[in-house]
SEPAFI-321713 format. One record per residue (C-alpha): x, y, z. Coordinates in steps of 0.05 Angstrom, whole numbers, plus 32768, in hexadecimal, padded with zeros to 4 digits. Example, Ala and Ser with C-alpha at 12.3 -4.5 7.8 and 13.67 -1.06 7.14 Angstrom:
# residues 2
80F67FA6809C;81117FEB808F;
END
This chain:
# residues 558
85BF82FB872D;857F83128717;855282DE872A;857982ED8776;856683338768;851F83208753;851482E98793;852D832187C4;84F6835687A6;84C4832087A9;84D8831187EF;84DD835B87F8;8494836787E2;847C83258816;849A8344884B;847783868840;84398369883A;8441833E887B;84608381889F;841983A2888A;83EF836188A8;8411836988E6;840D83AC88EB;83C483AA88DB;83B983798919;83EA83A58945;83BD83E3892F;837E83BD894F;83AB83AA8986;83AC83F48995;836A8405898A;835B83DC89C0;838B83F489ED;8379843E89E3;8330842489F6;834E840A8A39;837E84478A47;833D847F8A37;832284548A77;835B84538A9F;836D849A8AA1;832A84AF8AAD;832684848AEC;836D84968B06;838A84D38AD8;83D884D58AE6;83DD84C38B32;83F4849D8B6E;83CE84608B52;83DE84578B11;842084678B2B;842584288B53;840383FF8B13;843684148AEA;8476840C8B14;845183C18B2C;846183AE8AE5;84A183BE8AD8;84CC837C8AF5;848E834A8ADB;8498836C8A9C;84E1836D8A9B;84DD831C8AB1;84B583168A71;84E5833B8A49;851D83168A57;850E82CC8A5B;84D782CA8A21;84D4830289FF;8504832089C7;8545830089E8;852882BC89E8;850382C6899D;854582E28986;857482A28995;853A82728993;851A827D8944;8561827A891D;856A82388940;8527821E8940;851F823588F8;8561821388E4;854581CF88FA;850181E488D0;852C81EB8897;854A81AA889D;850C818F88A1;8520817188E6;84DF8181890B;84EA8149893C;852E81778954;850781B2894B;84CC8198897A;84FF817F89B0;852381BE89AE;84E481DF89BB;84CD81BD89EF;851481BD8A16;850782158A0E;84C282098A25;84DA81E28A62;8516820A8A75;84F7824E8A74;84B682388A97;84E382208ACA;850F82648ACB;84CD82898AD1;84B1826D8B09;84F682758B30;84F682BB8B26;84B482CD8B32;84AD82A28B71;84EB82C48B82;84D883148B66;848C83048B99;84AB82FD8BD7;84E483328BC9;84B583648BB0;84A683888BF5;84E9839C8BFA;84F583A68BAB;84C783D38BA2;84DA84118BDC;851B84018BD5;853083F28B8A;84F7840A8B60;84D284428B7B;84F5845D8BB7;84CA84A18BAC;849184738BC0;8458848D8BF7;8450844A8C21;8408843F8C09;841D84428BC5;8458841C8BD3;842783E48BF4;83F883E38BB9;842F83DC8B87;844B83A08BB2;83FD83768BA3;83FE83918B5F;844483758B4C;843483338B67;83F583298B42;8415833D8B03;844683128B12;841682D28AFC;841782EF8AB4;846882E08AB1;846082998AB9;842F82978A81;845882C98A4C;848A82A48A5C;846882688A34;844482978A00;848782B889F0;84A4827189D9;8463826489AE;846282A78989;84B682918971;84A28248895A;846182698932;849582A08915;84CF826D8902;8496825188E7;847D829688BE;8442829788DC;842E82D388EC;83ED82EA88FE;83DE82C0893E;841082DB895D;83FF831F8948;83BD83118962;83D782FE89A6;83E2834089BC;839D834F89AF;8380832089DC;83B683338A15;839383758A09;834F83658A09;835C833A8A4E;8371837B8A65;833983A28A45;830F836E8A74;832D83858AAB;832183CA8AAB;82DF83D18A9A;82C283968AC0;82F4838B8AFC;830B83D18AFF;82D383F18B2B;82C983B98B5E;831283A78B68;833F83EC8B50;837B83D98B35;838183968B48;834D83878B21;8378839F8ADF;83AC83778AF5;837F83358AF4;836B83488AB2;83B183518AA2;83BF83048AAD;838182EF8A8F;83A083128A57;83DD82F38A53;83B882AD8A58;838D82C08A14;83CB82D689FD;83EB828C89F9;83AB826A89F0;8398828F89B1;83DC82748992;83CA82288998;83A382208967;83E2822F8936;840B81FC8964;83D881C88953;83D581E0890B;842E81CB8901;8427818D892F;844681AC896C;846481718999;8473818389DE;84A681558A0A;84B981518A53;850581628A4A;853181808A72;8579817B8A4D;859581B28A65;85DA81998A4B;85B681958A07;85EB81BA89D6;85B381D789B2;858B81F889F2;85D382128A01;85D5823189C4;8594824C89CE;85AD82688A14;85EC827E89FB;85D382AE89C6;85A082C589F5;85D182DD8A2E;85EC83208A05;859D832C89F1;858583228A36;85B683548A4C;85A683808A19;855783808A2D;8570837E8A6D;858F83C78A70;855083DF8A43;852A83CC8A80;855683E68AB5;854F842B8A91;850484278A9A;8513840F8ADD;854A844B8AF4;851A84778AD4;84E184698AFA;850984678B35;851284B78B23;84CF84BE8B11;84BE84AA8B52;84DD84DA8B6F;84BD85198B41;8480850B8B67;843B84F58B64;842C84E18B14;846984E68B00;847484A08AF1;842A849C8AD4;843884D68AA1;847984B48A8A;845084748A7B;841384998A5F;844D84B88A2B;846D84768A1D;8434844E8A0F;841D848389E2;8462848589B7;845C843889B5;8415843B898D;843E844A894D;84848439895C;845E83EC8964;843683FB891A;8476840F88FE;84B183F6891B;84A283B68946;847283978910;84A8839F88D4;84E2838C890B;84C0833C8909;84AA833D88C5;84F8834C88AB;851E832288E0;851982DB88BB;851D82FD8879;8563831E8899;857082DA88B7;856782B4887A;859082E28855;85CA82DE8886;85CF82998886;85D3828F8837;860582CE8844;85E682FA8811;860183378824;85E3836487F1;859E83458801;85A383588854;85B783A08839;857A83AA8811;8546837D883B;856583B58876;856283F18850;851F83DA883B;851183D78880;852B8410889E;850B843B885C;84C5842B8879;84D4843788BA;84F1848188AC;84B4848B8880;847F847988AD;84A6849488F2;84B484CE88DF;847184F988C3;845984C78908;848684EC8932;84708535890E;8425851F8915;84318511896B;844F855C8974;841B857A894C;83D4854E895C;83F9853289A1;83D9855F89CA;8395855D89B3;839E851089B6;83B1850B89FB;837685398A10;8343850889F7;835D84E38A37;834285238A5C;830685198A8D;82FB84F78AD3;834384F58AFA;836B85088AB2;836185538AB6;838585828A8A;83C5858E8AB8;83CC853E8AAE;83C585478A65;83F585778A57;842885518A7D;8422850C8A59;842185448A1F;8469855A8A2B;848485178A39;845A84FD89FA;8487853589D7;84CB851F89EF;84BD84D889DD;84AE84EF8993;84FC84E2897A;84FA84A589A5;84C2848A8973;84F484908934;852E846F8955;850984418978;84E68426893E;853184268919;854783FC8952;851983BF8943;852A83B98904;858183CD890C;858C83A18942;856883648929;85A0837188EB;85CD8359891C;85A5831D8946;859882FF88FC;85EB82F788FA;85EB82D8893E;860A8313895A;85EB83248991;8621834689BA;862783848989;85E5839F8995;85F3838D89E6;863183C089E5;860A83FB89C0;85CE83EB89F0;85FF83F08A2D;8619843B8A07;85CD844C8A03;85C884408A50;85F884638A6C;85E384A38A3B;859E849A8A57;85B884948A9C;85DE84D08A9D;85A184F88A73;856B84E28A9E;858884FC8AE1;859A853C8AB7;855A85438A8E;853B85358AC6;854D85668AF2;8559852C8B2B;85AD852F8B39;85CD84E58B46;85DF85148B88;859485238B97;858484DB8B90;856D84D88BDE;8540851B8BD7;850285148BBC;84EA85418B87;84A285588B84;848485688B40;843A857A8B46;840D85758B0E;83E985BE8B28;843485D58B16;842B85C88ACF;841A86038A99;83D985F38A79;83D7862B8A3F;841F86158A2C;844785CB8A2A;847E85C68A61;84C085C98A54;84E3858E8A38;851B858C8A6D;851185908ABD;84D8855C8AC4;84BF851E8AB6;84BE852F8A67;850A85308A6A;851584EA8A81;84E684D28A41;851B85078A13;854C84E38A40;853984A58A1F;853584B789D8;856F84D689D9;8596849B89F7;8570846889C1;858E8496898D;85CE849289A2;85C3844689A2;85A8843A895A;85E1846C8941;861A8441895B;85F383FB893C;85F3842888FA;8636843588FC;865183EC8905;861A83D188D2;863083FF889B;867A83E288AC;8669839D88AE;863483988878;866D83C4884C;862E8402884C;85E383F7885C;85C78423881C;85CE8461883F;85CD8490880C;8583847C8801;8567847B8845;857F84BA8849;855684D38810;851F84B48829;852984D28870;852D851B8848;84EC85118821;84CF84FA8863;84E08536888D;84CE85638851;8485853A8849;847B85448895;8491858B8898;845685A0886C;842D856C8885;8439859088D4;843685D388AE;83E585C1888F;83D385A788D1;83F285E68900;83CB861188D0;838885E088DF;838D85E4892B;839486388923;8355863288F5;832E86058930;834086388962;8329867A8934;82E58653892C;82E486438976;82E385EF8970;831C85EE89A4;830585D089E2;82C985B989CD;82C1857D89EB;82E0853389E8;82AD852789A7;82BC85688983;830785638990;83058515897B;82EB85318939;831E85618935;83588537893E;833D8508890E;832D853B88DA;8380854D88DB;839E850C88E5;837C84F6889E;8389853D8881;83DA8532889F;83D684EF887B;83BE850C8834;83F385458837;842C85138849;841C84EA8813;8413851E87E0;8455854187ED;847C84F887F3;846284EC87B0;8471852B878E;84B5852287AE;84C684DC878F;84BB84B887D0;84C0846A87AA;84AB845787F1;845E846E87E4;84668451879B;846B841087BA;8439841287EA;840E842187B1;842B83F58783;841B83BB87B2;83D283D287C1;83C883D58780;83E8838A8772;83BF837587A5;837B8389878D;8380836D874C;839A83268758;8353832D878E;832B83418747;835B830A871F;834882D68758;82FC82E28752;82FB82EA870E;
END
């Protein structure tokens, strides 16, 4: 029993080292996105344009999703991995390349069949709230993105066999180059073509995005074949398992979809400033939440299939310990720095009326970043059983909650769905953040709310099933971590008052740069202080393994 005990801390201790690689790589993921966004929204601020970009890549996006992203990694890697461990690689490669072959295929289908349908998808399903010439950009904007589903669709596959293989870091990397292909676009094709230019950078992204992961294909002897078995029992399997997770993507997509259908019709940047609030949540839900989500799911995989119970409840409290840790003074630090964040974005077409309304949907999306971040790491719990249906049924609950809120929150009635509503940035307070409810910032509370909901319900039947999923310590660690971020938001309120009684408010994009970075490392000093003076055995670890680290370095050059 002890040397169980002793392999699962050791396993532990691998996985938080890996989680801290990837989130590392993730971290300069983001760094180059921010670079690309600071352009963007000075060239179009939170208007019809950007509108049309982002609502252009919403079905390529969801095409991605669902054929080879998480729904095909999820029922692909336990199977593939199985044949690993067998040390079958001959099964393994020809139940690779029957995936490859069958998804290329289903890829092409649908976007052959999503470019000629888009002209009447796109008034008539997606954005209804639509002028014409922004309906007729978004129409050439879909179908160029529309190239860069073919290729994710192949990426997708190669990022599962290089996981089932535990290795991590290329595709961690790959993310970087799709970003950097769009970086490309925006600064060299964004002045002579607009848009469309960003969008051809976008596919040029997602071709560096599968190309940077061959070298690791080459490195395990990767052996591509011509099949198409598509009675194969082991591609059924494949499909099989990834019907309920399809589905389950599938109505976390139509949310984004109904809600920019309503967005759409709150009028011009409405859909901009819910995507300018999203992608800012997703900087550190992806740190925190996605990166330790695909470090923990073969460890939770492995763990199920040796049916070592107590193991999946401590790898997932383990898990879900971090998460709460990290999300939580995250979510403080958004509220209180959020605003002066977003108005680095401030200058060209992204005036200050723009900023404080990605500011208010930024704000509503704060709870979303705790429970979205729970979310990768709750429902994988239940993919590494094979049981993929569970998390389908609570992600159905979530929808309809988030259907209901986002017409309310919104202030657009299912009954007003015809009319649409005009929500002008020159409407928005700029001394004071709008109200949560009766805009655009309500379908993003909408949202968190909903996900809530969602990751409560998976709680609930885990704890059941798993016979309790160590709650009484993640909810000390959720304590210490509220208390930690109370008096870290408390230091950094009483900061901002001190900037404004010396007069360093508004000061420009360089002063306030400064500024923000002067109280997101202040934030960071007072979190830890008061975790550790609570007892927070979270922060002993993290120390614990720096520390570990740096002397097997002097050890190794000694």
């Amino acid at each position: 029993m002890s040397d169980q005990v002793g392999g699962l801390a050791s396993r532990l201790r691998q996985v938080a080292f890996s989680t801290a690689l990837v989130m590392v790589i993730f971290a300069a993921t983001k760094l180059i996105s921010l670079v690309q966004t600071f352009i963007i929204a000075r060239y179009f601020g939170v208007g019809r344009e950007l509108d049309a970009y982002v609502t252009a890549n919403r079905v390529p996006e969801l095409i991605v999703v669902l054929i080879s992203g998480g729904a095909l990694g999820h029922a692909f890697i336990p199977i593939f991995s199985g044949y690993l461990a067998k040390q079958d690689r001959d099964g393994a490669w020809r139940l690779a390349s029957m995936v490859i072959n069958a998804v290329l295929t289903a890829a092409l289908v649908l976007s052959a069949l999503v470019f000629v349908l888009t002209p009447w998808l796109v008034p008539n399903v997606i954005a209804p709230g639509f002028a014409p010439a922004t309906t007729e950009q978004t129409v050439v904007l879909m179908r160029i993105l529309l190239l860069g589903t073919i290729i994710f669709s192949i990426s997708g596959i190669f990022s599962g066999i290089l996981q089932s293989h535990n290795h991590f870091l290329l595709p961690a990397l790959a993310p970087i180059m799709y970003d950097i292909g769009i970086l490309f676009g925006v600064v060299v094709l964004l002045r002579p073509f607009g848009l469309e230019g960003v969008a051809v950078g976008t596919v040029l992204g997602a071709a560096m995005h599968l190309l940077i992961q061959v070298p690791g294909l080459v490195r395990h002897r990767m052996r591509w074949q011509p099949i198409f078995a598509f009675a194969d029992p082991q591609l059924r399997t494949v499909v099989k398992r990834m019907i309920p997770r399809i589905l389950g993507l599938g109505v976390f997509q139509l949310n984004f979809l109904v809600m920019t259908n309503i967005a759409s019709r709150l009028g011009e940047g409405a859909v901009s400033a819910f995507d300018w609030g999203w992608r800012l949540m997703q900087i550190p839900q992806t740190l925190i939440g996605t990166a330790m989500g695909i470090v923990i799911f073969p460890t939770l995989a492995a763990l199920s299939a040796t049916g070592d119970e107590v193991g999946k409840r401590l790898a997932m409290s383990s898990a879900l310990r971090f998460i709460l840790v990290a999300s939580i003074p995250s979510a403080f630090g958004l509220i209180v720095v959020g605003q002066s964040l977003v108005s680095l974005l401030e200058g060209g077409a992204f005036d200050a009326s723009a900023s404080a309304l990605v500011y208010s949907t930024l704000r509503a999306f704060t709870l979303g970043l705790i429970v979205h971040s729970m979310l990768e790491v709750v429902a994988r719990s239940f993919y590494a059983e094979g049981d993929t249906y569970t998390p389908l049924w609570a992600a159905l609950v979530g929808a309809v909650v988030n259907l209901g809120l986002s017409f309310v929150l919104s202030g657009v009635s299912a009954a007003d769905a015809q009319a649409v509503y005009r929500l002008t940035l020159t409407q928005v307070e700029i001394t004071a953040a709008p109200p949560i409810v009766g805009s655009v910032s309500g379908l993003a509370l909408a949202n968190s709310l909903a996900t809530a909901v969602e990751v409560g319900i998976l709680l609930v039947l885990l704890r059941m099933r798993w016979h309790g999923i160590e709650e009484g310590t993640l909810a000390a660690s959720a304590v210490r971590a509220l208390a930690a971020s109370l008096a870290m938001a408390f230091v950094l309120a009483g900061m901002q008052a001190g900037w404004a009684l010396l007069g360093l408010v508004g000061r420009g994009t360089l002063v306030t740069a400064v500024l923000v970075g002067i109280e997101v490392l202040v934030g960071a000093v007072v979190f830890f202080i008061v975790g550790w003076r609570l007892g927070m055995q979270e922060l002993r670890l993290l120390v614990q393994l720096i520390l570990e680290r740096v002397q097997r370095r002097t050890v190794a050059v000694v």
